[in-house]
C-alpha positions as CSV (number, residue, x, y, z in Angstrom):
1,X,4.6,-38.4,47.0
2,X,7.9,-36.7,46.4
3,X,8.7,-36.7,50.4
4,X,8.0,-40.8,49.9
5,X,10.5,-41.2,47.1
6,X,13.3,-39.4,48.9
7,X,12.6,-41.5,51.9
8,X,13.2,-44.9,49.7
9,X,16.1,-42.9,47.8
10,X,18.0,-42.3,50.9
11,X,17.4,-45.9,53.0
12,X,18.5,-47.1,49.6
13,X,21.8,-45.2,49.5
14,X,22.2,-45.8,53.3
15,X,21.6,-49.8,52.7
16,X,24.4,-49.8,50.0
17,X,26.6,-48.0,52.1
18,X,26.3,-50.2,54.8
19,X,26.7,-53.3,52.5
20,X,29.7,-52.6,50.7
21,X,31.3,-50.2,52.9
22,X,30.8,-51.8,56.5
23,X,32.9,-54.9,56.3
24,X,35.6,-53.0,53.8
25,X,38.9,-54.2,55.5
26,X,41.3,-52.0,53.2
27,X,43.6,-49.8,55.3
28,X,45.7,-46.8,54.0
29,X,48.7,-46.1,55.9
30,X,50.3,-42.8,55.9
31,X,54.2,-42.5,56.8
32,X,55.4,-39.4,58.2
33,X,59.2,-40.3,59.4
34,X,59.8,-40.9,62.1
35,X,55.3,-41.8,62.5
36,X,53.3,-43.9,60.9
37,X,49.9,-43.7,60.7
38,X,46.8,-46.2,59.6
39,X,43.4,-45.5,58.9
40,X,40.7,-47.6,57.5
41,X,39.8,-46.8,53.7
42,X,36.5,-45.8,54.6
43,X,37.7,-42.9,56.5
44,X,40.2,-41.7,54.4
45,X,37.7,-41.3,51.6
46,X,35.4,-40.0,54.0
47,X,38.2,-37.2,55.0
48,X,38.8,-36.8,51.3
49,X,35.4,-36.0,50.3
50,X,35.0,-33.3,53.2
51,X,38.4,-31.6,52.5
52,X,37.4,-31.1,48.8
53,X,33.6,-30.0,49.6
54,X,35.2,-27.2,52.2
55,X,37.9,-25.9,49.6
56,X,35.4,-25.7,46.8
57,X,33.3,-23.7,49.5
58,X,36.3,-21.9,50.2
59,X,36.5,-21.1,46.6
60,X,33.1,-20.2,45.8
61,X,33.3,-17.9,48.7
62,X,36.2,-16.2,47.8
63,X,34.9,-15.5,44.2
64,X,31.9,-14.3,45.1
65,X,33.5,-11.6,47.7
66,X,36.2,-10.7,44.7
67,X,32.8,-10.5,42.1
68,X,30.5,-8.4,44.3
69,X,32.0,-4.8,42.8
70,X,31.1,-6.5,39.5
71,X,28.3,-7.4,40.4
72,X,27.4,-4.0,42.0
73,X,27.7,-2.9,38.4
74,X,25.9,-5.2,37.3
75,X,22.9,-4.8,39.4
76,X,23.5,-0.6,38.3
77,X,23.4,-1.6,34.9
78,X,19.9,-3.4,34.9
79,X,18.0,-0.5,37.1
80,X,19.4,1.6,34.5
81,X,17.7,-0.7,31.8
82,X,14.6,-0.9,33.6
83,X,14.9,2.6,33.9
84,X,15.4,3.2,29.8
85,X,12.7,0.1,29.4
86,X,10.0,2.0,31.4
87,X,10.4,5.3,29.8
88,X,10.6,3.9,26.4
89,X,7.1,2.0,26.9
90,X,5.7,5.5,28.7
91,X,7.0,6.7,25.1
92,X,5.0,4.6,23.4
93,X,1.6,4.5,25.4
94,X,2.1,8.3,25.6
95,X,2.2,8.7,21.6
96,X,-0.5,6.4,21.1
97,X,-3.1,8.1,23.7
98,X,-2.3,11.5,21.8
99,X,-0.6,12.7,24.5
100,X,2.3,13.9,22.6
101,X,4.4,16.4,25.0
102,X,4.7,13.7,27.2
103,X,5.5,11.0,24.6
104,X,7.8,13.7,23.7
105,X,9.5,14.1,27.0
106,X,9.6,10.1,27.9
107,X,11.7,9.8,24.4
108,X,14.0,12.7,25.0
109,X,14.2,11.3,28.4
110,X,15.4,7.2,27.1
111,X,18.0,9.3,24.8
112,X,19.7,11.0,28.1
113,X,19.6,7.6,30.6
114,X,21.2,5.7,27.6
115,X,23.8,8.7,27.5
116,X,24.4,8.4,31.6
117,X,25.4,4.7,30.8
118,X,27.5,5.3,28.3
119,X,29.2,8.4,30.3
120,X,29.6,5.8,33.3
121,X,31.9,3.1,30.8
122,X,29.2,0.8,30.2
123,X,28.2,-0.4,26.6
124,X,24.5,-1.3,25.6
125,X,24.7,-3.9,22.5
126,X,21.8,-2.4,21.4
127,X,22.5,1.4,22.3
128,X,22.3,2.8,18.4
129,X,19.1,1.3,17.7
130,X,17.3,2.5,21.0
131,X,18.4,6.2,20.5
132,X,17.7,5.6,16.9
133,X,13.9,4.7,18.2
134,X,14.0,7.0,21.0
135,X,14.8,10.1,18.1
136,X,12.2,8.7,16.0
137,X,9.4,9.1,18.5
138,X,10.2,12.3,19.8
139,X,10.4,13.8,16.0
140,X,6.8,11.9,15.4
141,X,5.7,13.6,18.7
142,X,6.8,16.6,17.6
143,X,5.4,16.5,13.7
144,X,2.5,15.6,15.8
145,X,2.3,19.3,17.5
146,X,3.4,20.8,13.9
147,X,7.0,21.3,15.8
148,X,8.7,21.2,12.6
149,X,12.5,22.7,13.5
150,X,12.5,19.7,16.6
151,X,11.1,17.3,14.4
152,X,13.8,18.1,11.7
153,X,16.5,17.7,15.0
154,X,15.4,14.9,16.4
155,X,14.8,13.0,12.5
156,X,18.9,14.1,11.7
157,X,19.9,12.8,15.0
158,X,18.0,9.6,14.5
159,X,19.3,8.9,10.9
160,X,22.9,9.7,12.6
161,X,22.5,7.1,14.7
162,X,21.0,4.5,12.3
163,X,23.9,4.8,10.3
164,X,25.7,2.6,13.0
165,X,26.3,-0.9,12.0
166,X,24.0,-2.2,14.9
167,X,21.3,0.2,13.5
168,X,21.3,0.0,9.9
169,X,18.2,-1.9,9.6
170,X,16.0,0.9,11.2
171,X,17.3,3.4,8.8
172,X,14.7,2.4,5.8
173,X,12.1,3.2,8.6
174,X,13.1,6.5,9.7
175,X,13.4,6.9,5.7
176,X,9.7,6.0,5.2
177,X,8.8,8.1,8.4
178,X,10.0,11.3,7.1
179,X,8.8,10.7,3.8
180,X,5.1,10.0,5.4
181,X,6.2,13.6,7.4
182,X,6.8,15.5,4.2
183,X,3.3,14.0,2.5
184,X,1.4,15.3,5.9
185,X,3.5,19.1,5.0
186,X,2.0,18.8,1.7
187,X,5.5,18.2,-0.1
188,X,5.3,15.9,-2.7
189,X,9.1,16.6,-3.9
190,X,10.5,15.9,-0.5
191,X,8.6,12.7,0.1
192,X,10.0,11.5,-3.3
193,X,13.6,12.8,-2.4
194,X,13.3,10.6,0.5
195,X,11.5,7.8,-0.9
196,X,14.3,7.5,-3.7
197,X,17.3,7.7,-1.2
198,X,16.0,3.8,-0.1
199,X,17.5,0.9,-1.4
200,X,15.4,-0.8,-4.0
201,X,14.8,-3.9,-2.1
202,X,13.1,-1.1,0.5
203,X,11.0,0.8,-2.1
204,X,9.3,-1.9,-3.0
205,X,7.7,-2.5,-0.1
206,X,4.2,-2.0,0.0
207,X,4.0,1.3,2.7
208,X,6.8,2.9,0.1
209,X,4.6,1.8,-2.9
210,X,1.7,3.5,-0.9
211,X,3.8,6.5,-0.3
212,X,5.1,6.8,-3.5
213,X,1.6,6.7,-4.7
214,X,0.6,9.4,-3.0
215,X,3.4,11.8,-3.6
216,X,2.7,11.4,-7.1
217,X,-0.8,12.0,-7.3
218,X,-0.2,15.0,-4.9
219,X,2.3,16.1,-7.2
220,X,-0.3,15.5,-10.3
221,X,2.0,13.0,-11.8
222,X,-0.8,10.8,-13.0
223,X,1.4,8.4,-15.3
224,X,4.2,7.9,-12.4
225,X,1.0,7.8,-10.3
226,X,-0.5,5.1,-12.3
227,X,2.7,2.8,-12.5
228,X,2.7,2.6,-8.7
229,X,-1.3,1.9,-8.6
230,X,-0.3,-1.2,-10.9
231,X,1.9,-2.3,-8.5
232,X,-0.3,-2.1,-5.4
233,X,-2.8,-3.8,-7.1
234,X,-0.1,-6.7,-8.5
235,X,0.8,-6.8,-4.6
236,X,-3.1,-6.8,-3.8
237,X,-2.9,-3.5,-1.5
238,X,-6.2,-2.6,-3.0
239,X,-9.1,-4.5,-3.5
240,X,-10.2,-5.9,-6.8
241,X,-13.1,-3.0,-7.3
242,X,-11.0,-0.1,-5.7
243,X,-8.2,-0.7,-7.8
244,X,-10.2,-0.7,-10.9
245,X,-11.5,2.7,-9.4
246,X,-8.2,3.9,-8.7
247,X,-6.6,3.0,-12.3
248,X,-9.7,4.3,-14.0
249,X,-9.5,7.7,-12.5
250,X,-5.9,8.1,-13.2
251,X,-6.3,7.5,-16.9
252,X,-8.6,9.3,-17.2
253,X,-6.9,12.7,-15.4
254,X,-4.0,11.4,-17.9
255,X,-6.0,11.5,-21.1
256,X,-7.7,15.0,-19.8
257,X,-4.1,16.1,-19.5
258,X,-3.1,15.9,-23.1
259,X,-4.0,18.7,-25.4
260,X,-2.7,17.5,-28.9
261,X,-3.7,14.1,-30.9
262,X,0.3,12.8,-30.8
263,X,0.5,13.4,-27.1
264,X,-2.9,11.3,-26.2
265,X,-1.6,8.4,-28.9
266,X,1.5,8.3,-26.7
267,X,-0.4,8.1,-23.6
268,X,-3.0,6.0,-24.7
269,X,0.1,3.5,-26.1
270,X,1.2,3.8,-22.4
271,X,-2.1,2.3,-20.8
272,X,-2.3,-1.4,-20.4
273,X,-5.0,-3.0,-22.1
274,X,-7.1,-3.7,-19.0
275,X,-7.1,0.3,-18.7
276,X,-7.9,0.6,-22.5
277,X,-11.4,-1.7,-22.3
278,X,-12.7,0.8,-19.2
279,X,-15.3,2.2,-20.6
280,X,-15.1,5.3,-19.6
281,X,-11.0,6.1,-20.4
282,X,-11.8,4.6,-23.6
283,X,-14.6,7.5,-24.7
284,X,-12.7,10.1,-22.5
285,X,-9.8,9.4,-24.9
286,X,-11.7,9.3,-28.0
287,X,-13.7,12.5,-26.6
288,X,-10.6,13.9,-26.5
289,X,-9.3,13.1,-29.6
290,X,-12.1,14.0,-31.8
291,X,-12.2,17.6,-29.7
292,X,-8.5,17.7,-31.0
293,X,-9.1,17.0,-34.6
294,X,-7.7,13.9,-34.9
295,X,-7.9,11.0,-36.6
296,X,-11.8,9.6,-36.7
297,X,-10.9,6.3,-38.0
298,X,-8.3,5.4,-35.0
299,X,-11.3,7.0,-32.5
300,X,-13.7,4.3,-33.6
301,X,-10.8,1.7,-33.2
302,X,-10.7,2.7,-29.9
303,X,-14.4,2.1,-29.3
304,X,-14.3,-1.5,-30.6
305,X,-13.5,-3.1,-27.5
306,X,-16.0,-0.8,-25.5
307,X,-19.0,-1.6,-28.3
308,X,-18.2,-5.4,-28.0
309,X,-18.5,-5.2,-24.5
310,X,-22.0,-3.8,-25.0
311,X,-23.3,-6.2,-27.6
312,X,-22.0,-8.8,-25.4
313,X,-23.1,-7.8,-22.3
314,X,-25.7,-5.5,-22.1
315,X,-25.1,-4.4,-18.7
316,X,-21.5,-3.9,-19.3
317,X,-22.9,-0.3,-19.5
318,X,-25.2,2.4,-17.8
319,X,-27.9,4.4,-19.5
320,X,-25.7,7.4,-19.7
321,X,-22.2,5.2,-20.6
322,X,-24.4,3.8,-23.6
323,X,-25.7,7.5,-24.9
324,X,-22.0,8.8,-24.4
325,X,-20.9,5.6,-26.8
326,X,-23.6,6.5,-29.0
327,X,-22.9,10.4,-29.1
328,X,-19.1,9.6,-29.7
329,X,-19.6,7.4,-32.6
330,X,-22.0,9.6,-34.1
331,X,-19.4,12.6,-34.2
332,X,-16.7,9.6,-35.2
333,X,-18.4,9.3,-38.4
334,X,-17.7,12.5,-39.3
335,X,-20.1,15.4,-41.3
336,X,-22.9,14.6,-43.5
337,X,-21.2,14.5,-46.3
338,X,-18.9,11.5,-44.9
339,X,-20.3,8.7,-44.5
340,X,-19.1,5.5,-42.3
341,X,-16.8,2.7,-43.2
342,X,-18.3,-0.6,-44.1
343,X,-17.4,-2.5,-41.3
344,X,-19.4,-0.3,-38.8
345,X,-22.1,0.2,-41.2
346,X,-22.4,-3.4,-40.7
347,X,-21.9,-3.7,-37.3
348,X,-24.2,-1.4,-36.3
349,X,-27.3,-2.7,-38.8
350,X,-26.3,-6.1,-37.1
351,X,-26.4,-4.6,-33.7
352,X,-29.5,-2.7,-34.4
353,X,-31.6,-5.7,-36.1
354,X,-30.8,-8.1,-33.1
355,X,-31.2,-5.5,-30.4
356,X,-34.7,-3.9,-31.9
357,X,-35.7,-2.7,-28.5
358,X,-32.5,-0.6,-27.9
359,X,-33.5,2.9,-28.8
360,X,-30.1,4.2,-28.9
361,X,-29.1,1.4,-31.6
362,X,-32.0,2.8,-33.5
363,X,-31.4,6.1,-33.6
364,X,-27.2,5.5,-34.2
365,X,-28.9,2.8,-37.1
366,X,-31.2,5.6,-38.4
367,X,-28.2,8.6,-38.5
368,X,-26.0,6.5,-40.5
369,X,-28.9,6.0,-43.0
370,X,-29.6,9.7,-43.0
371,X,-25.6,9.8,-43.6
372,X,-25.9,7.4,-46.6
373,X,-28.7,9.3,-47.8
374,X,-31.2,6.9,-47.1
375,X,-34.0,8.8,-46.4
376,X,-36.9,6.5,-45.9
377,X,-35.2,3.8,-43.4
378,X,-33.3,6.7,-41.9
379,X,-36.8,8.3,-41.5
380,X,-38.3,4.9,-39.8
381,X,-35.6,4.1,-37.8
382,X,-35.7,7.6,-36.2
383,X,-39.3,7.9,-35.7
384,X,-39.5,4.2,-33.7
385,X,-36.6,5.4,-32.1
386,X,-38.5,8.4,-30.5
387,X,-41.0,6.3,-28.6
388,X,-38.2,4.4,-26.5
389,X,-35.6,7.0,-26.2
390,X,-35.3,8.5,-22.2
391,X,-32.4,10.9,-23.0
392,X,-33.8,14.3,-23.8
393,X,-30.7,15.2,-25.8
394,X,-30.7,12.5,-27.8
395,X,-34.4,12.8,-28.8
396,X,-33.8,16.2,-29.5
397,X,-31.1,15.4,-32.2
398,X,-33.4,12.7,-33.4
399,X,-36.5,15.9,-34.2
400,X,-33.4,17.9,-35.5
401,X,-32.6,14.8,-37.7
402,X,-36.3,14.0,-38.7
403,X,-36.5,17.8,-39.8
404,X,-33.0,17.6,-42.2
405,X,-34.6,14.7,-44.1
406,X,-38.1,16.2,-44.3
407,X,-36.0,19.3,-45.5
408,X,-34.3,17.0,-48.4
409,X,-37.6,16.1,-49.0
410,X,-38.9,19.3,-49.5
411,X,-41.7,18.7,-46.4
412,X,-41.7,22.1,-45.0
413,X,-44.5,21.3,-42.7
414,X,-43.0,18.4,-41.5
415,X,-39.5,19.8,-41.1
416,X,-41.3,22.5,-39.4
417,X,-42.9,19.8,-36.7
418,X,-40.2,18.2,-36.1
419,X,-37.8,22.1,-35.6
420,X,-40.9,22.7,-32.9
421,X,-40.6,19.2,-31.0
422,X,-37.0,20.0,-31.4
423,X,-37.1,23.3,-29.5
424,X,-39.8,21.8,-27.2
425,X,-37.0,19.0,-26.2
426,X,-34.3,21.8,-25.7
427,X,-36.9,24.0,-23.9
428,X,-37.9,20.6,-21.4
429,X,-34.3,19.9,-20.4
């Protein structure tokens, strides 16, 4: 088909041709004194054409004879890349099959071709960031085979070269790599050193949020630890449950890390209110806080939110989260001689008398009787209470309980019954 359109391209040139130049009767004459000569137009244009098709050949000729020793360089120059191209991507495949001497080698090996160009007057416009690379994977090869002193040389020589203006934009990676480098040496304080030299734009990227993350909980900074955790999980690095997980644990190593009643105030001020409704941090803190003598009152407070949950939701906790809530409250209330405020007195009669199955509610119900001093519903509630209750340390208490208020009473058979069952618990667990 494309042979056929030529054809009926050129018979159509050749017919216009032959129409408007085969009866052309212009004539250009030419005076040379003392000659004259004429020619028809036709052939003058004809010589015309051929004169400047053989000067421009001339021309391009001529050029490309003058442009072969460039070009000669030229051709130098590209092996040369190949050269550097090949060895960086022997580099690469190297590092990644774990064959590191040889990644090593092929990296040291782009840094010195690069160098023979340069020696020989040419310019690469990308010569800073390829040794910048080149550095960097001979110092990861190296870290790789715990080489720490060429590691240390190549990663100075790479941040050298990033510094160039072509380069700058690598120099937040070799940043982050050495900081990754320090976290596999177990050095917490040089990973931050490097992770704070970045620009903030840089740090908070997610891989220096990650980073920074781990630093601190290497360092045990569980607050600074915590902040970055918040952040990963704002920038959905972690999934919903594993953040939860991760945020949980952290407030909890920061509540076990606090030894007097102001200190855990000031970090339980410092926990969001997400992290304050965990059940868990919540009764760690309180845990804590009754262990330090604090204030009982502001330890129930901070079991409102957990105990709404609960009443709410009854699988909002475990077996052992609800006798932990249970146990807590109970020493919140204080000694015998103490009783509870009003509004818990009511809230747990109202929890108790809707929730008539829950053994635990019954035996809180029936120790805050036996703290108001009534004896008889106190009595009750603890004795139905023993028929449903799973925790052996919680029926225990409940014997030890029966046995003060048959004791008050002035029951010493009972109150001795209920001492035996009580050693019979303590004997079973």
């Amino acid at each position: 088909m494309r042979i056929t359109l030529w054809l009926m391209g050129l018979f159509a040139v050749a017919v216009a041709v032959a129409l408007f130049a085969g009866n052309d009767p212009g004539t250009v004459t030419l005076f040379w004194p003392p000659h004259r000569v004429d020619v028809s137009l036709n052939l003058f244009l004809l010589v015309i054409a051929v004169v400047f098709v053989t000067l421009h050949l001339a021309l391009r000729t001529l050029s490309a004879f003058f442009g072969i020793p460039q070009q000669a360089r030229r051709w130098r120059l590209q092996q040369r890349e190949r050269a550097i191209q090949s060895a960086l991507l022997d580099a690469l495949s190297h590092l990644i099959g774990g064959r590191f001497i040889r990644a090593r080698k092929a990296a040291e090996l782009v840094v010195s071709l690069e160098e023979s160009v340069a020696a020989s007057g040419e310019a690469l416009g990308y010569a800073d960031r390829l040794r910048t690379l080149a550095h960097v994977l001979a110092a990861e090869s190296a870290h790789a085979l715990q080489d720490r002193a060429l590691r240390e040389k190549h990663l100075r020589q790479a941040l050298d070269h990033a510094m160039a203006r072509d380069a700058q934009d690598m120099r937040d990676g070799v940043q982050l790599r050495a900081a990754r480098w320090a976290l596999d040496d177990r050095d917490a304080a040089k990973s931050m050193e490097w992770l704070d030299l970045m620009p903030q734009g840089a740090a908070r990227r997610t891989i220096a949020l990650r980073l920074r993350f781990k630093a601190a909980r290497m360092a045990g900074k569980a607050l600074q630890a915590l902040e970055m955790a918040r952040l990963l999980i704002k920038h959905r690095a972690f999934s919903e449950s594993a953040g939860r997980s991760i945020q949980r644990g952290l407030a909890i190593e920061m509540v076990k890390n606090v030894h007097d009643p102001v200190q855990l105030q000031r970090v339980w001020d410092s926990l969001e209110y997400a992290e304050r409704e965990m059940p868990d941090v919540a009764m760690q803190a309180v845990q804590g806080l009754l262990e330090q003598q604090g204030d009982a009152a502001v330890s129930r407070a901070w079991l409102q939110p957990v105990w709404t949950a609960m009443l709410e939701n009854p699988e909002a906790l475990n077996a052992s989260q609800k006798v932990r809530l249970v146990r807590l409250l109970e020493a919140g209330f204080g000694g015998p001689s103490q009783a509870p405020d009003a509004q818990w007195l009511a809230r747990i009669e109202a929890a108790q008398m809707a929730n008539p199955r829950d053994a635990a509610l019954q035996y809180l119900a029936g120790i805050v009787c036996m703290r108001l001093k009534l004896w008889g519903k106190a009595q009750q509630l603890l004795k139905q209470s023993l028929a449903l209750l799973q925790d052996p340390t919680l029926k225990r208490d409940a014997w030890r309980a029966l046995a003060e208020i048959a004791e008050q009473r002035q029951d010493s058979v009972a109150a001795n019954e209920a001492y035996r069952q009580a050693l019979k618990e303590s004997i079973g667990q």
